[in-house]
C-alpha positions as CSV (number, residue, x, y, z in Angstrom):
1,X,0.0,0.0,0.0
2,X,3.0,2.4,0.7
3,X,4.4,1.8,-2.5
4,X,1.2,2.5,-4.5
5,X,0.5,5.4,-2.9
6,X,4.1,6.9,-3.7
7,X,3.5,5.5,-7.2
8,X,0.1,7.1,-7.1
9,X,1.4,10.8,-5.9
10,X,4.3,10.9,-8.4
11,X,2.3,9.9,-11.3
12,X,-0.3,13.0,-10.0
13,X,2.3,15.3,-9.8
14,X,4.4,14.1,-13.0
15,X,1.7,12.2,-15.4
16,X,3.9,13.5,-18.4
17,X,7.3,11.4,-17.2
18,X,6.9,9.2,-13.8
19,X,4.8,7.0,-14.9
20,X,6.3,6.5,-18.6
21,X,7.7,2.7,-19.3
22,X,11.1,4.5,-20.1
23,X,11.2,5.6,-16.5
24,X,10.0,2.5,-14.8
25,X,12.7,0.4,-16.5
26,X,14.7,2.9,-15.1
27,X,13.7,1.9,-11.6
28,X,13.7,-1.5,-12.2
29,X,16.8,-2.0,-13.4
30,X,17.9,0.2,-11.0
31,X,16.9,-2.5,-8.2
32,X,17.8,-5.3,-10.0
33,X,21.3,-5.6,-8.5
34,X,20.0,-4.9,-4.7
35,X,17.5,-7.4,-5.7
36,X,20.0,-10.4,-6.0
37,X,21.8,-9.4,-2.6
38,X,18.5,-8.9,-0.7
39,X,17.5,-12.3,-1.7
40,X,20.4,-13.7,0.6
41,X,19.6,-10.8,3.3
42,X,15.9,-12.2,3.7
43,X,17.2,-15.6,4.4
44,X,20.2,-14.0,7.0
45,X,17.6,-11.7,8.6
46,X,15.3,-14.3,8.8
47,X,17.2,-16.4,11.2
48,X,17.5,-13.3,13.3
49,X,21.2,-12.7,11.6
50,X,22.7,-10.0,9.8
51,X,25.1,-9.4,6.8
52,X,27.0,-6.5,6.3
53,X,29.4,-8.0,4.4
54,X,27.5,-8.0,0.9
55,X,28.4,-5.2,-0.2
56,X,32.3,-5.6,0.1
57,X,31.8,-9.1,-1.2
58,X,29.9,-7.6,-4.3
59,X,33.4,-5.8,-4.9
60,X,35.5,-8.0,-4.3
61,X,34.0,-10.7,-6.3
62,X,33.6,-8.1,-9.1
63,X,37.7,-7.4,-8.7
64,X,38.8,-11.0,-9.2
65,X,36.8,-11.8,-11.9
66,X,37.5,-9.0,-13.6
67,X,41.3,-9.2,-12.9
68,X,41.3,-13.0,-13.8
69,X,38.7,-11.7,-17.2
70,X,41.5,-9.1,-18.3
71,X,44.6,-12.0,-17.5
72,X,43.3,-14.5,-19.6
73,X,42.0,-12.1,-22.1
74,X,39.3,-11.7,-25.2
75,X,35.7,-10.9,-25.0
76,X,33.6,-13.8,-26.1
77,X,30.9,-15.9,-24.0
78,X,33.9,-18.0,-22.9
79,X,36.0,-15.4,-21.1
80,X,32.6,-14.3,-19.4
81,X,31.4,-18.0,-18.3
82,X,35.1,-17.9,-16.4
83,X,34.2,-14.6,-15.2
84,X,31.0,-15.9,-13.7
85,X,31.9,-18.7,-12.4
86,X,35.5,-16.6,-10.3
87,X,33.1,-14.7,-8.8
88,X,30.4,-16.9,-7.3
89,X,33.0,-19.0,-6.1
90,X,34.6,-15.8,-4.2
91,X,31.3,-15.2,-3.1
92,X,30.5,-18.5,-2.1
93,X,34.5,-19.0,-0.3
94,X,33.2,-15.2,1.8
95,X,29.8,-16.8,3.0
96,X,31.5,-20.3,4.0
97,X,34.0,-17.9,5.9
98,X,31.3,-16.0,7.8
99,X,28.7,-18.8,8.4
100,X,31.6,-21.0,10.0
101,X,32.5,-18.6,12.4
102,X,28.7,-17.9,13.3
103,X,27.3,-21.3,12.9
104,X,30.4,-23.0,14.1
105,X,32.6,-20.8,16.3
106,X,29.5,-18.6,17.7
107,X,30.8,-15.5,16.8
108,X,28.2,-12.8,16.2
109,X,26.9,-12.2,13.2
110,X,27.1,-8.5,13.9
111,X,31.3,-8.6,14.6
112,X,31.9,-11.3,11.8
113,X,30.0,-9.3,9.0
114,X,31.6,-5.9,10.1
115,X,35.1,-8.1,10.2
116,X,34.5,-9.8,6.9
117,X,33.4,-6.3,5.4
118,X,36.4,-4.4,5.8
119,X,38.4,-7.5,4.9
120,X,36.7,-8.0,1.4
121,X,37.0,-4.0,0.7
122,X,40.7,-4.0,2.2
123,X,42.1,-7.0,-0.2
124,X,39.9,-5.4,-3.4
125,X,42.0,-2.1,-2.7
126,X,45.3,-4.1,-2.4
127,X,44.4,-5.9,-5.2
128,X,43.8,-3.0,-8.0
129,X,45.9,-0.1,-5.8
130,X,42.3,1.6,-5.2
131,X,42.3,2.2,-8.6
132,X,38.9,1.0,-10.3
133,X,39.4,-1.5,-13.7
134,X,37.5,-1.0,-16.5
135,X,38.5,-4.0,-18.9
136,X,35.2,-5.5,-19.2
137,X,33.8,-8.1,-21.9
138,X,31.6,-6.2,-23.8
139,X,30.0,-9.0,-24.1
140,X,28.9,-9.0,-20.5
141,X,27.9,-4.8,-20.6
142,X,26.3,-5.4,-24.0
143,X,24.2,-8.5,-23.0
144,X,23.7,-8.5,-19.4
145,X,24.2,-4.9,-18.1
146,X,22.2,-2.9,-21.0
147,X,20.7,-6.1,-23.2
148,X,16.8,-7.0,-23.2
149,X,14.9,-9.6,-23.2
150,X,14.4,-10.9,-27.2
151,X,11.6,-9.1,-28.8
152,X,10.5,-6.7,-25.3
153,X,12.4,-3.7,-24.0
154,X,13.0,-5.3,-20.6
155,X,16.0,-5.3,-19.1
156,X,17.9,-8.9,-19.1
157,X,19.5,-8.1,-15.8
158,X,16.3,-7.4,-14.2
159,X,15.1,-10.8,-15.7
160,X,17.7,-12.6,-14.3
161,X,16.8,-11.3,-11.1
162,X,12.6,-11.8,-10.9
163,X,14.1,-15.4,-12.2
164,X,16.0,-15.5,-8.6
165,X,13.6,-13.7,-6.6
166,X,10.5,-16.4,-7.8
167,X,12.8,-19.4,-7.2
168,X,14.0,-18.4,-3.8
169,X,10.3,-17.7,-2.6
170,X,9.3,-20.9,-3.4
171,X,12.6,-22.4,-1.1
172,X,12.0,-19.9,1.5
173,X,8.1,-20.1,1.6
174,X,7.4,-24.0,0.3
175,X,10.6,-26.2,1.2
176,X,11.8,-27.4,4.0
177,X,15.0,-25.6,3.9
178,X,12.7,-22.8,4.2
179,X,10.8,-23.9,7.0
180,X,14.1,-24.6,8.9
181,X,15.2,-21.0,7.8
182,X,12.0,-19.6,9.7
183,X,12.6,-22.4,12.5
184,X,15.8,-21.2,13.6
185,X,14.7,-17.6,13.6
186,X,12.2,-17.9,15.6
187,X,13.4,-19.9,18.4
188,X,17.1,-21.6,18.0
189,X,17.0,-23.9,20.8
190,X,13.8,-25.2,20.0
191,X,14.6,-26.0,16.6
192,X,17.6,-27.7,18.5
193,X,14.9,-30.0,20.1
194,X,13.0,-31.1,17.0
195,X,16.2,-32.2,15.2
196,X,17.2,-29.3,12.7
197,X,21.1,-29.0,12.9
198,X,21.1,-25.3,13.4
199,X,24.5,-24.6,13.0
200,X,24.9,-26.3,9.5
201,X,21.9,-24.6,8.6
202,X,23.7,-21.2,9.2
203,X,26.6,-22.3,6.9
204,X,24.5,-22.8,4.3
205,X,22.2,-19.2,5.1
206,X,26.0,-17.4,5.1
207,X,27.1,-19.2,2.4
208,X,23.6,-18.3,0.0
209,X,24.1,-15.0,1.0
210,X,28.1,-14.4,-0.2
211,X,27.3,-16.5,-3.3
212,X,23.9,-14.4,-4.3
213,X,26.7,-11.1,-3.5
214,X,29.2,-12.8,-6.1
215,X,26.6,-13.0,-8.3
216,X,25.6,-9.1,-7.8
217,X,29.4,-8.8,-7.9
218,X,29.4,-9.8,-12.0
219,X,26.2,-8.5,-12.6
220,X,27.3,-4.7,-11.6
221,X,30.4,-5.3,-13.5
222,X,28.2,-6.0,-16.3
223,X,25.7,-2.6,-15.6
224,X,28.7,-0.2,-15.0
225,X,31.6,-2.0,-16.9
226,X,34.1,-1.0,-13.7
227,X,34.6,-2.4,-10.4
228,X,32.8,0.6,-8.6
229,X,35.1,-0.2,-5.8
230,X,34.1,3.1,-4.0
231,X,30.3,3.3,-5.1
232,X,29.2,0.1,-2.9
233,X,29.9,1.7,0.4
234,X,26.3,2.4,1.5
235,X,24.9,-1.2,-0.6
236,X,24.5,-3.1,2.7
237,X,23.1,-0.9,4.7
238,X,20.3,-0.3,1.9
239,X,19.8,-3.7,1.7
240,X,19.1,-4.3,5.2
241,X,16.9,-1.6,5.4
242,X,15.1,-2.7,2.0
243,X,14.2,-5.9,3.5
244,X,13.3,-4.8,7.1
245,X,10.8,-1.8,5.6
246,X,9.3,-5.1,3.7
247,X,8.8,-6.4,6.5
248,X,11.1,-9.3,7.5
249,X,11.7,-8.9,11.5
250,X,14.9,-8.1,12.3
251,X,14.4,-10.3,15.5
252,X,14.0,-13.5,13.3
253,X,11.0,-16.0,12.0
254,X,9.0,-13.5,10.3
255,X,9.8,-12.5,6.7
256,X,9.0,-12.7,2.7
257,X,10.6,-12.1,-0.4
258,X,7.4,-10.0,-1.7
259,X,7.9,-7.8,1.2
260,X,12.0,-7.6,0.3
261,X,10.6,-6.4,-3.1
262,X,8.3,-4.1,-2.2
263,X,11.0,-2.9,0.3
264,X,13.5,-2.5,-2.3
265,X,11.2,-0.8,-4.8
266,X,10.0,1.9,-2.3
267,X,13.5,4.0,-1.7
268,X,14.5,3.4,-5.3
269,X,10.6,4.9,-6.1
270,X,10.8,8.1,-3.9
271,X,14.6,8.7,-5.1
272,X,13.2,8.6,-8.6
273,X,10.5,10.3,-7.8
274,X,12.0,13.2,-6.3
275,X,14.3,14.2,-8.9
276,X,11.4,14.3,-11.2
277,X,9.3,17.0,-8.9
278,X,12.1,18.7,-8.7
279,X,12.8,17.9,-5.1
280,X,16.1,17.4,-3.5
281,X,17.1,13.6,-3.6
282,X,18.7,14.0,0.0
283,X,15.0,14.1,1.1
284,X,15.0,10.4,0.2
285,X,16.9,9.6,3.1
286,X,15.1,11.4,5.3
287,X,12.1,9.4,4.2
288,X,13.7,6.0,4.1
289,X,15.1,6.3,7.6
290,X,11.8,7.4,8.7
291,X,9.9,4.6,7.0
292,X,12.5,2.6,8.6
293,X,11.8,3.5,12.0
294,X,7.8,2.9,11.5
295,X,8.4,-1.0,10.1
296,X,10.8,-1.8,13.5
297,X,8.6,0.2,15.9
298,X,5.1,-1.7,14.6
299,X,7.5,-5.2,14.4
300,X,8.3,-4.8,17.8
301,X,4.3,-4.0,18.1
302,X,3.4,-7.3,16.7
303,X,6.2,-9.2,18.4
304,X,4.6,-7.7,21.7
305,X,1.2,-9.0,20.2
306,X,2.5,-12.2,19.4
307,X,4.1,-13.3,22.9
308,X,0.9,-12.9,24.3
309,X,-0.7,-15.5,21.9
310,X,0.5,-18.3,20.3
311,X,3.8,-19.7,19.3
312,X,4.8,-18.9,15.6
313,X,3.4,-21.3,13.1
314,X,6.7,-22.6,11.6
315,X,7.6,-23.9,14.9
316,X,4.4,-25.1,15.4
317,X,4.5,-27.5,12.4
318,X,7.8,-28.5,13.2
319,X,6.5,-29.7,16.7
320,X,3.5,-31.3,14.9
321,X,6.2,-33.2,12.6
322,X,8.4,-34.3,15.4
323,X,8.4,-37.8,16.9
């Protein structure tokens, strides 16, 4: 409803441009990229975690691959398929790192994230000398980053990520790796008791996440054909707070990737938006962070609610399933 009505008041007070298709898949493909990482971030938040290593990851994924691209050299399908694959496996070697030392060494989330976040930056600056690289495939830029769908005018990247965003609704929402993910947020110990192996389970959470941030890693080297080393520093925080305004509980066990969508749509709307109506874009913060504020404060409302009723559903079946 938030999002419509900001869609709404924009396309009242700019009919002539807001709401034009040329504009929209502006926005979209604007999101597409925080799309892929807040996949990941809905299944870390959701088990009452937190990443803010994503966007560092994102980077430093993007650097390798595009340093290992450039070393092997050419620009054909073959070159990028290496690409690809470099960087979702140092995505994928980033997430092993932090759900090990959650899951396994019971570090917090919160102190291995920040830990893994300055390391991933820190080796991506040693790595190109701070100096951004810009020897892309074209073939990536061309298909990927600005290529449509055949026959339409929608963005492939933003395909690629609806793709994603379907596939892990159904896991989160209709598997059982999904019902464990909502398990463990919402009470650890007693997921403990029914049989789930909780720390595993965090392995793999971590581990989705830094893979789905490799991913965004080649896909923004594909959009902006450079490593962007120093235009990700605010990417994780606006991925946290895309998911929590869409309603995922930053306490755990409550969460969905609609609401991650509609999250992620709404600051990339009013920043849009604002520009248009000639407002200053530094409003949008202002409005984010006070958007943010309401979807905690009537979280914490409904948790309040909640622990005077009945135990959450997931756990519920789980109980129900249980010897």
């Amino acid at each position: 409803l938030v999002l419509a009505a900001i869609c709404l008041v924009f396309s009242i007070m700019a009919p002539g441009s807001f709401p034009e298709w040329g504009n929209i898949r502006q926005i979209i493909q604007n999101v597409s990229i925080l799309a892929v990482l807040g996949i990941g971030m809905t299944f870390v938040i959701v088990t009452s975690g937190i990443d803010l290593s994503v966007g560092s990851v994102l980077v430093f994924s993007g650097v390798v691959s595009a340093k290992t691209m450039a070393a092997i050299g050419g620009d054909g399908w073959g070159v990028a398929a290496v690409g690809i694959v470099v960087a979702l496996g140092c995505g994928l070697c980033w997430g092993l790192l932090n759900g090990f030392l959650i899951g396994k060494a019971k570090v917090p989330p919160l102190i291995v994230t920040l830990g893994t976040l300055g390391g991933a930056l820190g080796l991506s600056q040693v790595i190109t000398g701070g100096v951004d690289i810009r020897d892309v495939p074209p073939v990536l830029v061309d298909t990927i980053g600005y290529g449509n769908l055949p026959a339409t005018t929608i963005p492939l990247i933003s395909s690629i990520a609806l793709v994603l965003v379907v596939i892990f609704g159904i896991v989160l929402h209709r598997t059982k790796f999904g019902l464990y993910t909502f398990a463990v947020g919402s009470k650890e110990q007693s997921a403990r008791r029914v049989g789930i192996k909780v720390d595993m389970h965090l392995v793999k959470i971590y581990a989705l996440s830094g893979t789905l941030a490799g991913l965004a890693g080649i896909l923004s080297l594909s959009q902006y054909g450079t490593t962007a080393i120093a235009g990700q520093s605010q990417t994780n925080l606006n991925v946290i707070a895309a998911v929590v305004i869409g309603g995922t509980s930053l306490f755990g066990g409550i969460g969905t990737m609609f609401g991650t969508v509609v999250g992620l749509f709404i600051p990339a709307v009013l920043q849009n938006g604002f520009v248009i109506v000639g407002v200053q874009p530094f409003w949008q913060q202002v409005a984010v962070g006070a958007v943010l504020i309401a979807a905690v404060y009537f979280d914490q409302r409904r948790r309040d609610a909640a622990s005077r009723g009945q135990s959450p559903s997931s756990l519920k079946r789980l109980w129900s399933r249980s010897p």
